[in-house]
C-alpha positions as CSV (number, residue, x, y, z in Angstrom):
1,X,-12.6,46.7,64.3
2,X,-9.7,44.2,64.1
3,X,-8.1,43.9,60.8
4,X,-9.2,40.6,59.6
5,X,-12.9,42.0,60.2
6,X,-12.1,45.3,58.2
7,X,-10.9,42.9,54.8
8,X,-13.8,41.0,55.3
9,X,-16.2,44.0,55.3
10,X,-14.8,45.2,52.4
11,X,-14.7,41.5,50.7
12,X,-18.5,41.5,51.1
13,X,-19.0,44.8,49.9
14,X,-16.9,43.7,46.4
15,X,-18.7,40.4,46.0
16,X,-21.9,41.5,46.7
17,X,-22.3,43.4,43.3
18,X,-20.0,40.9,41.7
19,X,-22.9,38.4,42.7
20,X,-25.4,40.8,40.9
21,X,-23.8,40.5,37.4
22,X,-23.9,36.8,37.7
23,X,-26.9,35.3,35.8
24,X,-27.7,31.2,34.9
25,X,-26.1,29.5,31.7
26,X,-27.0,27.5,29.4
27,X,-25.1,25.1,27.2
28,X,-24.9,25.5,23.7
29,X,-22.0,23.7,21.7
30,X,-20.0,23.0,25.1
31,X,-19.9,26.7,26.1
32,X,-21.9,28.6,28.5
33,X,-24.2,31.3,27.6
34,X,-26.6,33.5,29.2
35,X,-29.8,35.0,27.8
36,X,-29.6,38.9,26.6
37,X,-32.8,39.5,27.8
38,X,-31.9,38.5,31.5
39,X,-28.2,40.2,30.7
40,X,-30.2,43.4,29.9
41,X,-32.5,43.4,32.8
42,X,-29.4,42.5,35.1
43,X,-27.7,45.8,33.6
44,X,-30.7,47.9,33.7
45,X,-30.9,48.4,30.0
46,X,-33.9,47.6,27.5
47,X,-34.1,45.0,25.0
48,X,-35.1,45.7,21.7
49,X,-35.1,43.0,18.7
50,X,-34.3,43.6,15.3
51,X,-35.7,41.5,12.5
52,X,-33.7,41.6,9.2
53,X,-31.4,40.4,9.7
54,X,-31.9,38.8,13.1
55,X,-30.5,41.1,15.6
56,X,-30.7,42.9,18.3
57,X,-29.8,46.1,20.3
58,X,-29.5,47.2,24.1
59,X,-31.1,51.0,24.8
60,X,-30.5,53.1,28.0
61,X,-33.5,55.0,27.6
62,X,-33.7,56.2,24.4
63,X,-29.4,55.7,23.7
64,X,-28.7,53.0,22.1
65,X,-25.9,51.1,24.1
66,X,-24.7,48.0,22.1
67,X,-26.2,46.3,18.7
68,X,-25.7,42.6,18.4
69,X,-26.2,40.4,15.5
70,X,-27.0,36.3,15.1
71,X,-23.9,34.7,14.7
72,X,-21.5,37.5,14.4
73,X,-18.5,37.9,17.1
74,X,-18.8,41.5,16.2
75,X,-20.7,44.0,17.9
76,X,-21.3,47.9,18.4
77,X,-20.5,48.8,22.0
78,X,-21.4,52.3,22.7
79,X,-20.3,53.0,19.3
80,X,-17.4,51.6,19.6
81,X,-16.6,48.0,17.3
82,X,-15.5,45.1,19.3
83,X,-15.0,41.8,18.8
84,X,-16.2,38.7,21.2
85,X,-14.9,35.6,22.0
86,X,-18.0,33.8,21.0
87,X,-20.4,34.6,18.4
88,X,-24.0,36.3,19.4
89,X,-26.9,33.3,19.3
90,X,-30.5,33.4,18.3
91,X,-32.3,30.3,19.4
92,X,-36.1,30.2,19.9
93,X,-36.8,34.3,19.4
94,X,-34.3,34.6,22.4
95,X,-30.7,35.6,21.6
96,X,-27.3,34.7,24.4
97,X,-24.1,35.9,24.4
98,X,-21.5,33.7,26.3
99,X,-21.0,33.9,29.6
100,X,-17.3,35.1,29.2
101,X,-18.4,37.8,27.0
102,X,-21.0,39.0,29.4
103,X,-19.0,39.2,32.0
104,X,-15.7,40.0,30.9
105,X,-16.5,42.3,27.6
106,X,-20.2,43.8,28.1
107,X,-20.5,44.3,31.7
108,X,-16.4,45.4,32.1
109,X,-17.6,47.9,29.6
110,X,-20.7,49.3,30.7
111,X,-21.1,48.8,34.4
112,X,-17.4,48.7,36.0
113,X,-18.2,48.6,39.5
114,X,-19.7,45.0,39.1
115,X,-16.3,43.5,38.0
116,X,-15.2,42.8,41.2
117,X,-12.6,44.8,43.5
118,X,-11.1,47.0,41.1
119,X,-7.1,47.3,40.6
120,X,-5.5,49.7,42.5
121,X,-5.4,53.2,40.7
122,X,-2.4,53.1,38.7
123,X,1.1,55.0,39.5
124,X,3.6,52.7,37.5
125,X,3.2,52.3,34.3
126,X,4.8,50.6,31.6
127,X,5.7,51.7,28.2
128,X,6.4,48.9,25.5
129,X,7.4,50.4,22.3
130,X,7.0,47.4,19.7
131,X,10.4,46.1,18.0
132,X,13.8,47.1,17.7
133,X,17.2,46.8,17.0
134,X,17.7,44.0,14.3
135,X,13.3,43.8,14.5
136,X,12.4,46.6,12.5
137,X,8.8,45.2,12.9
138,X,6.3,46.0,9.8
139,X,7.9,48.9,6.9
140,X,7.0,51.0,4.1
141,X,9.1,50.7,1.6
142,X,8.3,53.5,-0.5
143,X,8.5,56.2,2.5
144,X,11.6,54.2,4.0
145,X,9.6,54.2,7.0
146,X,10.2,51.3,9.8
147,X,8.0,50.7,12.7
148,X,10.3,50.3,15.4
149,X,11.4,53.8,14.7
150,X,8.0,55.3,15.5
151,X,7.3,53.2,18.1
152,X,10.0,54.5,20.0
153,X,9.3,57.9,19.5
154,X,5.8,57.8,20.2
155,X,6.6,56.3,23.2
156,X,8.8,58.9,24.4
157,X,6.7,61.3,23.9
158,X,4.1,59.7,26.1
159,X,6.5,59.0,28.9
160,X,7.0,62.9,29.1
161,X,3.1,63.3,29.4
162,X,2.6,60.9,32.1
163,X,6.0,62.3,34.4
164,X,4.6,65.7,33.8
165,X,1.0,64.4,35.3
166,X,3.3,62.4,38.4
167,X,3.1,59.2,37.0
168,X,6.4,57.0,37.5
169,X,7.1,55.2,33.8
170,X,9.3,52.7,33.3
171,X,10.1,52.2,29.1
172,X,10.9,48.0,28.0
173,X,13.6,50.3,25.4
174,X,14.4,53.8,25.2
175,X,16.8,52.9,22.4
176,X,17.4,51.2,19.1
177,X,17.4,47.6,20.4
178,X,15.3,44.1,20.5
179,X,14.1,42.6,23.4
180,X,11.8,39.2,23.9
181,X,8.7,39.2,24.3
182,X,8.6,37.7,27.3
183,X,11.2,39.7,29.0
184,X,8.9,42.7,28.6
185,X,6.0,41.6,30.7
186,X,8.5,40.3,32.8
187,X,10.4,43.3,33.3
188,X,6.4,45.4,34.0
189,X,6.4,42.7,36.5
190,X,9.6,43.3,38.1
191,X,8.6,47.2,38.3
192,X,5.5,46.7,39.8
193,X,3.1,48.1,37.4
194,X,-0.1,48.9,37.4
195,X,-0.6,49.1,34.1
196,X,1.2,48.0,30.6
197,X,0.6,49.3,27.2
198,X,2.4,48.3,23.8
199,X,2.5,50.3,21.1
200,X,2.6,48.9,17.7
201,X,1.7,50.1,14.4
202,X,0.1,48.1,12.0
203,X,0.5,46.6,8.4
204,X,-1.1,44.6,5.8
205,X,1.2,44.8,3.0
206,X,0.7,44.9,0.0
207,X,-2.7,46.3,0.7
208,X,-1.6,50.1,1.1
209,X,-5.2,51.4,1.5
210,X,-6.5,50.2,4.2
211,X,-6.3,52.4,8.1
212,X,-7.6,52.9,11.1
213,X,-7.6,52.2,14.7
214,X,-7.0,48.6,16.8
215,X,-6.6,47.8,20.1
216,X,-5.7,43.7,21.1
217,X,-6.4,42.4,24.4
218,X,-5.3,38.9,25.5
219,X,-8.4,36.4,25.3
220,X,-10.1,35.6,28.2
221,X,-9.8,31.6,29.6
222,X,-11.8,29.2,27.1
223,X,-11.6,31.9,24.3
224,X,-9.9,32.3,20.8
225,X,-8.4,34.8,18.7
226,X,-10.0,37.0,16.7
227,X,-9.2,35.8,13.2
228,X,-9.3,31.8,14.9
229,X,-12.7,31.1,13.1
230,X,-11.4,31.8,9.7
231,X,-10.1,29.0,7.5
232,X,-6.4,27.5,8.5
233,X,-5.9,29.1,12.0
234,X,-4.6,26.9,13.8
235,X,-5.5,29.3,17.1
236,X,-7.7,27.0,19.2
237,X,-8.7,28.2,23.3
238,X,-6.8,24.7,25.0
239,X,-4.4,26.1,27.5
240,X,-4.6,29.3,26.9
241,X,-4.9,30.4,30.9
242,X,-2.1,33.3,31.8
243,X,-1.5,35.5,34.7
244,X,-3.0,38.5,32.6
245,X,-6.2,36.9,32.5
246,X,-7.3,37.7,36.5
247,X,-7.4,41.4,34.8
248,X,-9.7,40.0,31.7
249,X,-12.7,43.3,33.0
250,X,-10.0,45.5,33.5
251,X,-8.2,44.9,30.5
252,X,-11.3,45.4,28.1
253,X,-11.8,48.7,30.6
254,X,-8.6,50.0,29.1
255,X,-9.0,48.8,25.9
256,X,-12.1,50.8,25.8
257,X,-10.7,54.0,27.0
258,X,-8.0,53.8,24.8
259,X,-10.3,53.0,22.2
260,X,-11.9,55.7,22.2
261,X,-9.6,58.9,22.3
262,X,-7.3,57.4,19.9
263,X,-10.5,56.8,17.5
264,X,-11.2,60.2,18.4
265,X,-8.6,61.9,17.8
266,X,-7.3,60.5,14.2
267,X,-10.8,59.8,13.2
268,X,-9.4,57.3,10.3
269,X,-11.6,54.2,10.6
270,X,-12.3,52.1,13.6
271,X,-10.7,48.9,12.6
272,X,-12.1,47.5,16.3
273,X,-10.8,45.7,19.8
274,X,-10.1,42.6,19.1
275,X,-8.6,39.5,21.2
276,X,-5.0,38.0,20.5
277,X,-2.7,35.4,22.4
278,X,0.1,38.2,22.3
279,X,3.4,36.7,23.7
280,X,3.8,40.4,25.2
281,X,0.8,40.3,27.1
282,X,0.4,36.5,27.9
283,X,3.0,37.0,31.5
284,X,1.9,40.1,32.7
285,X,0.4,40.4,36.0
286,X,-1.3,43.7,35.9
287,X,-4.1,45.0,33.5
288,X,-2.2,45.6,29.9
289,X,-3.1,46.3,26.1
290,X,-1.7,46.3,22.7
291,X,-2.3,49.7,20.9
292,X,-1.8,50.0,16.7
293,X,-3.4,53.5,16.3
294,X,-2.2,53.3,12.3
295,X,-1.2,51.4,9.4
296,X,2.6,51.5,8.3
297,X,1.5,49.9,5.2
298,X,-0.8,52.9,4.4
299,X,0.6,54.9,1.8
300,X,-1.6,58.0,3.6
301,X,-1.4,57.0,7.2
302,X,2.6,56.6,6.7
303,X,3.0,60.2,5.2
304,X,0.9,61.2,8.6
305,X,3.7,59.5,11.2
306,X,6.3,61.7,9.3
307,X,4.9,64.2,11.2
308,X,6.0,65.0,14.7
309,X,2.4,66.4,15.2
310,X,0.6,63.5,14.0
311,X,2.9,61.5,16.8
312,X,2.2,64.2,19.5
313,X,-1.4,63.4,18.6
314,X,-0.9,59.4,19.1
315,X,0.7,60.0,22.4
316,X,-1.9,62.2,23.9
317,X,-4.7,60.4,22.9
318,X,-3.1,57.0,24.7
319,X,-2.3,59.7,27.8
320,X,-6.0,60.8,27.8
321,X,-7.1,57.1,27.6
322,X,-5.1,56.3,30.1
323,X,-6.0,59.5,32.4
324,X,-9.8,58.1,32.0
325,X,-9.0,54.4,33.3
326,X,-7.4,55.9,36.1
327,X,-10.4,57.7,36.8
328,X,-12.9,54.6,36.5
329,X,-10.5,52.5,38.6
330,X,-10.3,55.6,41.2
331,X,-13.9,55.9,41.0
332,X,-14.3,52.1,42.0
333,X,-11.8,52.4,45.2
334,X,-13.5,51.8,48.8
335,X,-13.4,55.5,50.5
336,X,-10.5,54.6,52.0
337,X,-8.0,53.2,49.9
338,X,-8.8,56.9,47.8
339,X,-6.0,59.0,47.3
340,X,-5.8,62.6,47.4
341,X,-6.2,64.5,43.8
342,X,-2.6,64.1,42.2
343,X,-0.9,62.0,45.3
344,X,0.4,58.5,44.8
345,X,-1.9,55.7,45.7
346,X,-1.2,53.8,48.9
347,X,1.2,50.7,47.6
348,X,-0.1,48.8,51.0
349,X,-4.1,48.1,49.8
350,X,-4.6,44.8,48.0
351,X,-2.7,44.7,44.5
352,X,-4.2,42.0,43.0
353,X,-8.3,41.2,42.3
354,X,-9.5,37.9,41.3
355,X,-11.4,37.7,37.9
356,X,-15.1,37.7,37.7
């Protein structure tokens, strides 16, 4: 077989599936959505309605998969909270989710293999550890505590995790200095990664109660911010296209991995995945997410980073979630682009998938 045949054998055997997760749209309010019921039957799940209030839930079986409520941009994924572009609809006993969601949030999440040709399994992986030098990022006064400090050492720690496991990392800052936001993606870009994760920790001072989990992708085309809807925000979805979003599946594939083992393993509230036009993200040309597995501004979850332990548990957790998106993306490879268990991918197989 010559080699223009071979790519488009395995084109066809992509876009076949790809095909499968497509399903018609209506319009409502100038976006397209697409019917759950005909979502669920695509995905070979069962729809089950919920009356008070009006909502609705998606069962493998007897699991329940996803709960989805009228009007909310919030829904339970596989236990898991996440936040859509576009709010859930209920028109005529029949409830839609938007196309973009379906696609790009619900069936990245639940059935992989119909994104699309996956990325290749990652090797080179970027590190961003939030702030520095004259940005100390969010703080805690009463601790003396500074975010950039911890995000560096987090990050460290990771890096040794993933070169023990033959990963090749490349760190934004392995030191006390700033850099631009910009001239992180680009320099994941100019190392070739696979992959790109940020860590941050969070803060909303002077509330000192509140924890938990969050994980930010960058929104898919058309789509808004999380907090967008809310009185004031001036976040609106006009030209908001970016190189990151050809990975839009495979960025809510990591989110979701990462997700969960960080969730898992601090088990301090899920505080959800949510969608943000992050500056750090916006350039990037490979999948990439913005991890804040704590609050600074917590008076309790503060006390916890002063431990080394309750770092070495931050950093494993993102290895592990890591270690499983590897796995899904190496799951999804055709036979042949495969690599031996703990080898390097071939750099020579397509880098680059188009979004679904």
């Amino acid at each position: 077989m010559r080699p223009a045949q071979s790519v488009l054998v395995l084109a066809s055997a992509f876009l076949a599936p790809l095909r499968c997760a497509e399903l018609p749209a209506t319009r409502i309010n100038g976006t397209e959505y697409v019917r759950l019921a005909d979502a669920a039957e695509r995905l070979g799940l069962r729809l089950v309605p919920l009356d008070a209030p009006p909502a609705a839930m998606l069962k493998d079986g007897p699991r329940p998969v996803a709960r989805l409520l009228d009007h909310s941009r919030e829904i339970d994924l596989n236990g898991l909270r996440v936040f859509l572009g576009d709010p859930v609809l209920a028109r005529g006993g029949a409830f839609y989710v938007s196309r973009t969601d379906y696609l790009a949030r619900i069936v990245a999440r639940l059935r992989p293999e119909l994104c699309g040709p996956p990325p290749r399994e990652p090797r080179v992986i970027v590190i961003d550890p939030g702030h520095g030098g004259t940005d100390q990022g969010a703080t805690n006064k009463a601790l003396g505590s500074m975010e950039k400090t911890y995000t560096l050492d987090v990050s460290l720690r990771l890096r040794r995790l993933l070169e023990a496991a033959g990963y090749k990392v490349v760190l934004t800052r392995d030191a006390d200095y700033d850099i631009p936001k910009l001239l992180r993606a680009e320099m994941a870009n100019r190392a070739d990664a696979d992959l790109f994760v940020s860590v941050h920790f969070n803060s909303l001072y002077p509330n000192t109660k509140t924890t938990g989990v969050e994980v930010l992708c960058f929104p898919p085309r058309s789509q808004r911010s999380a907090d967008s809807w809310s009185p004031g925000s001036r976040d609106n979805a006009e030209n908001k296209d970016a190189p990151v979003n050809q990975f839009d599946p495979w960025n809510a594939v990591l989110a979701g991995t990462l997700h969960r083992r960080i969730l898992d393993a601090l088990r301090d509230g899920d505080r959800g995945e949510k969608l943000e036009h992050l500056g750090v993200l916006r350039e990037l040309r490979c999948p990439g997410v913005l991890v804040e597995p704590a609050f600074i501004s917590s008076d309790s979850e503060a006390a916890k980073l002063q431990s080394p332990a309750f770092r070495d548990a931050i950093a494993a957790a993102v290895f592990a979630g890591i270690q499983d998106y590897a796995a899904v993306v190496k799951g999804l490879q055709p036979e042949a682009a495969k690599s031996p268990e703990g080898a390097p991918a071939p750099r020579s197989q397509p880098t680059r998938p188009s979004g679904p």
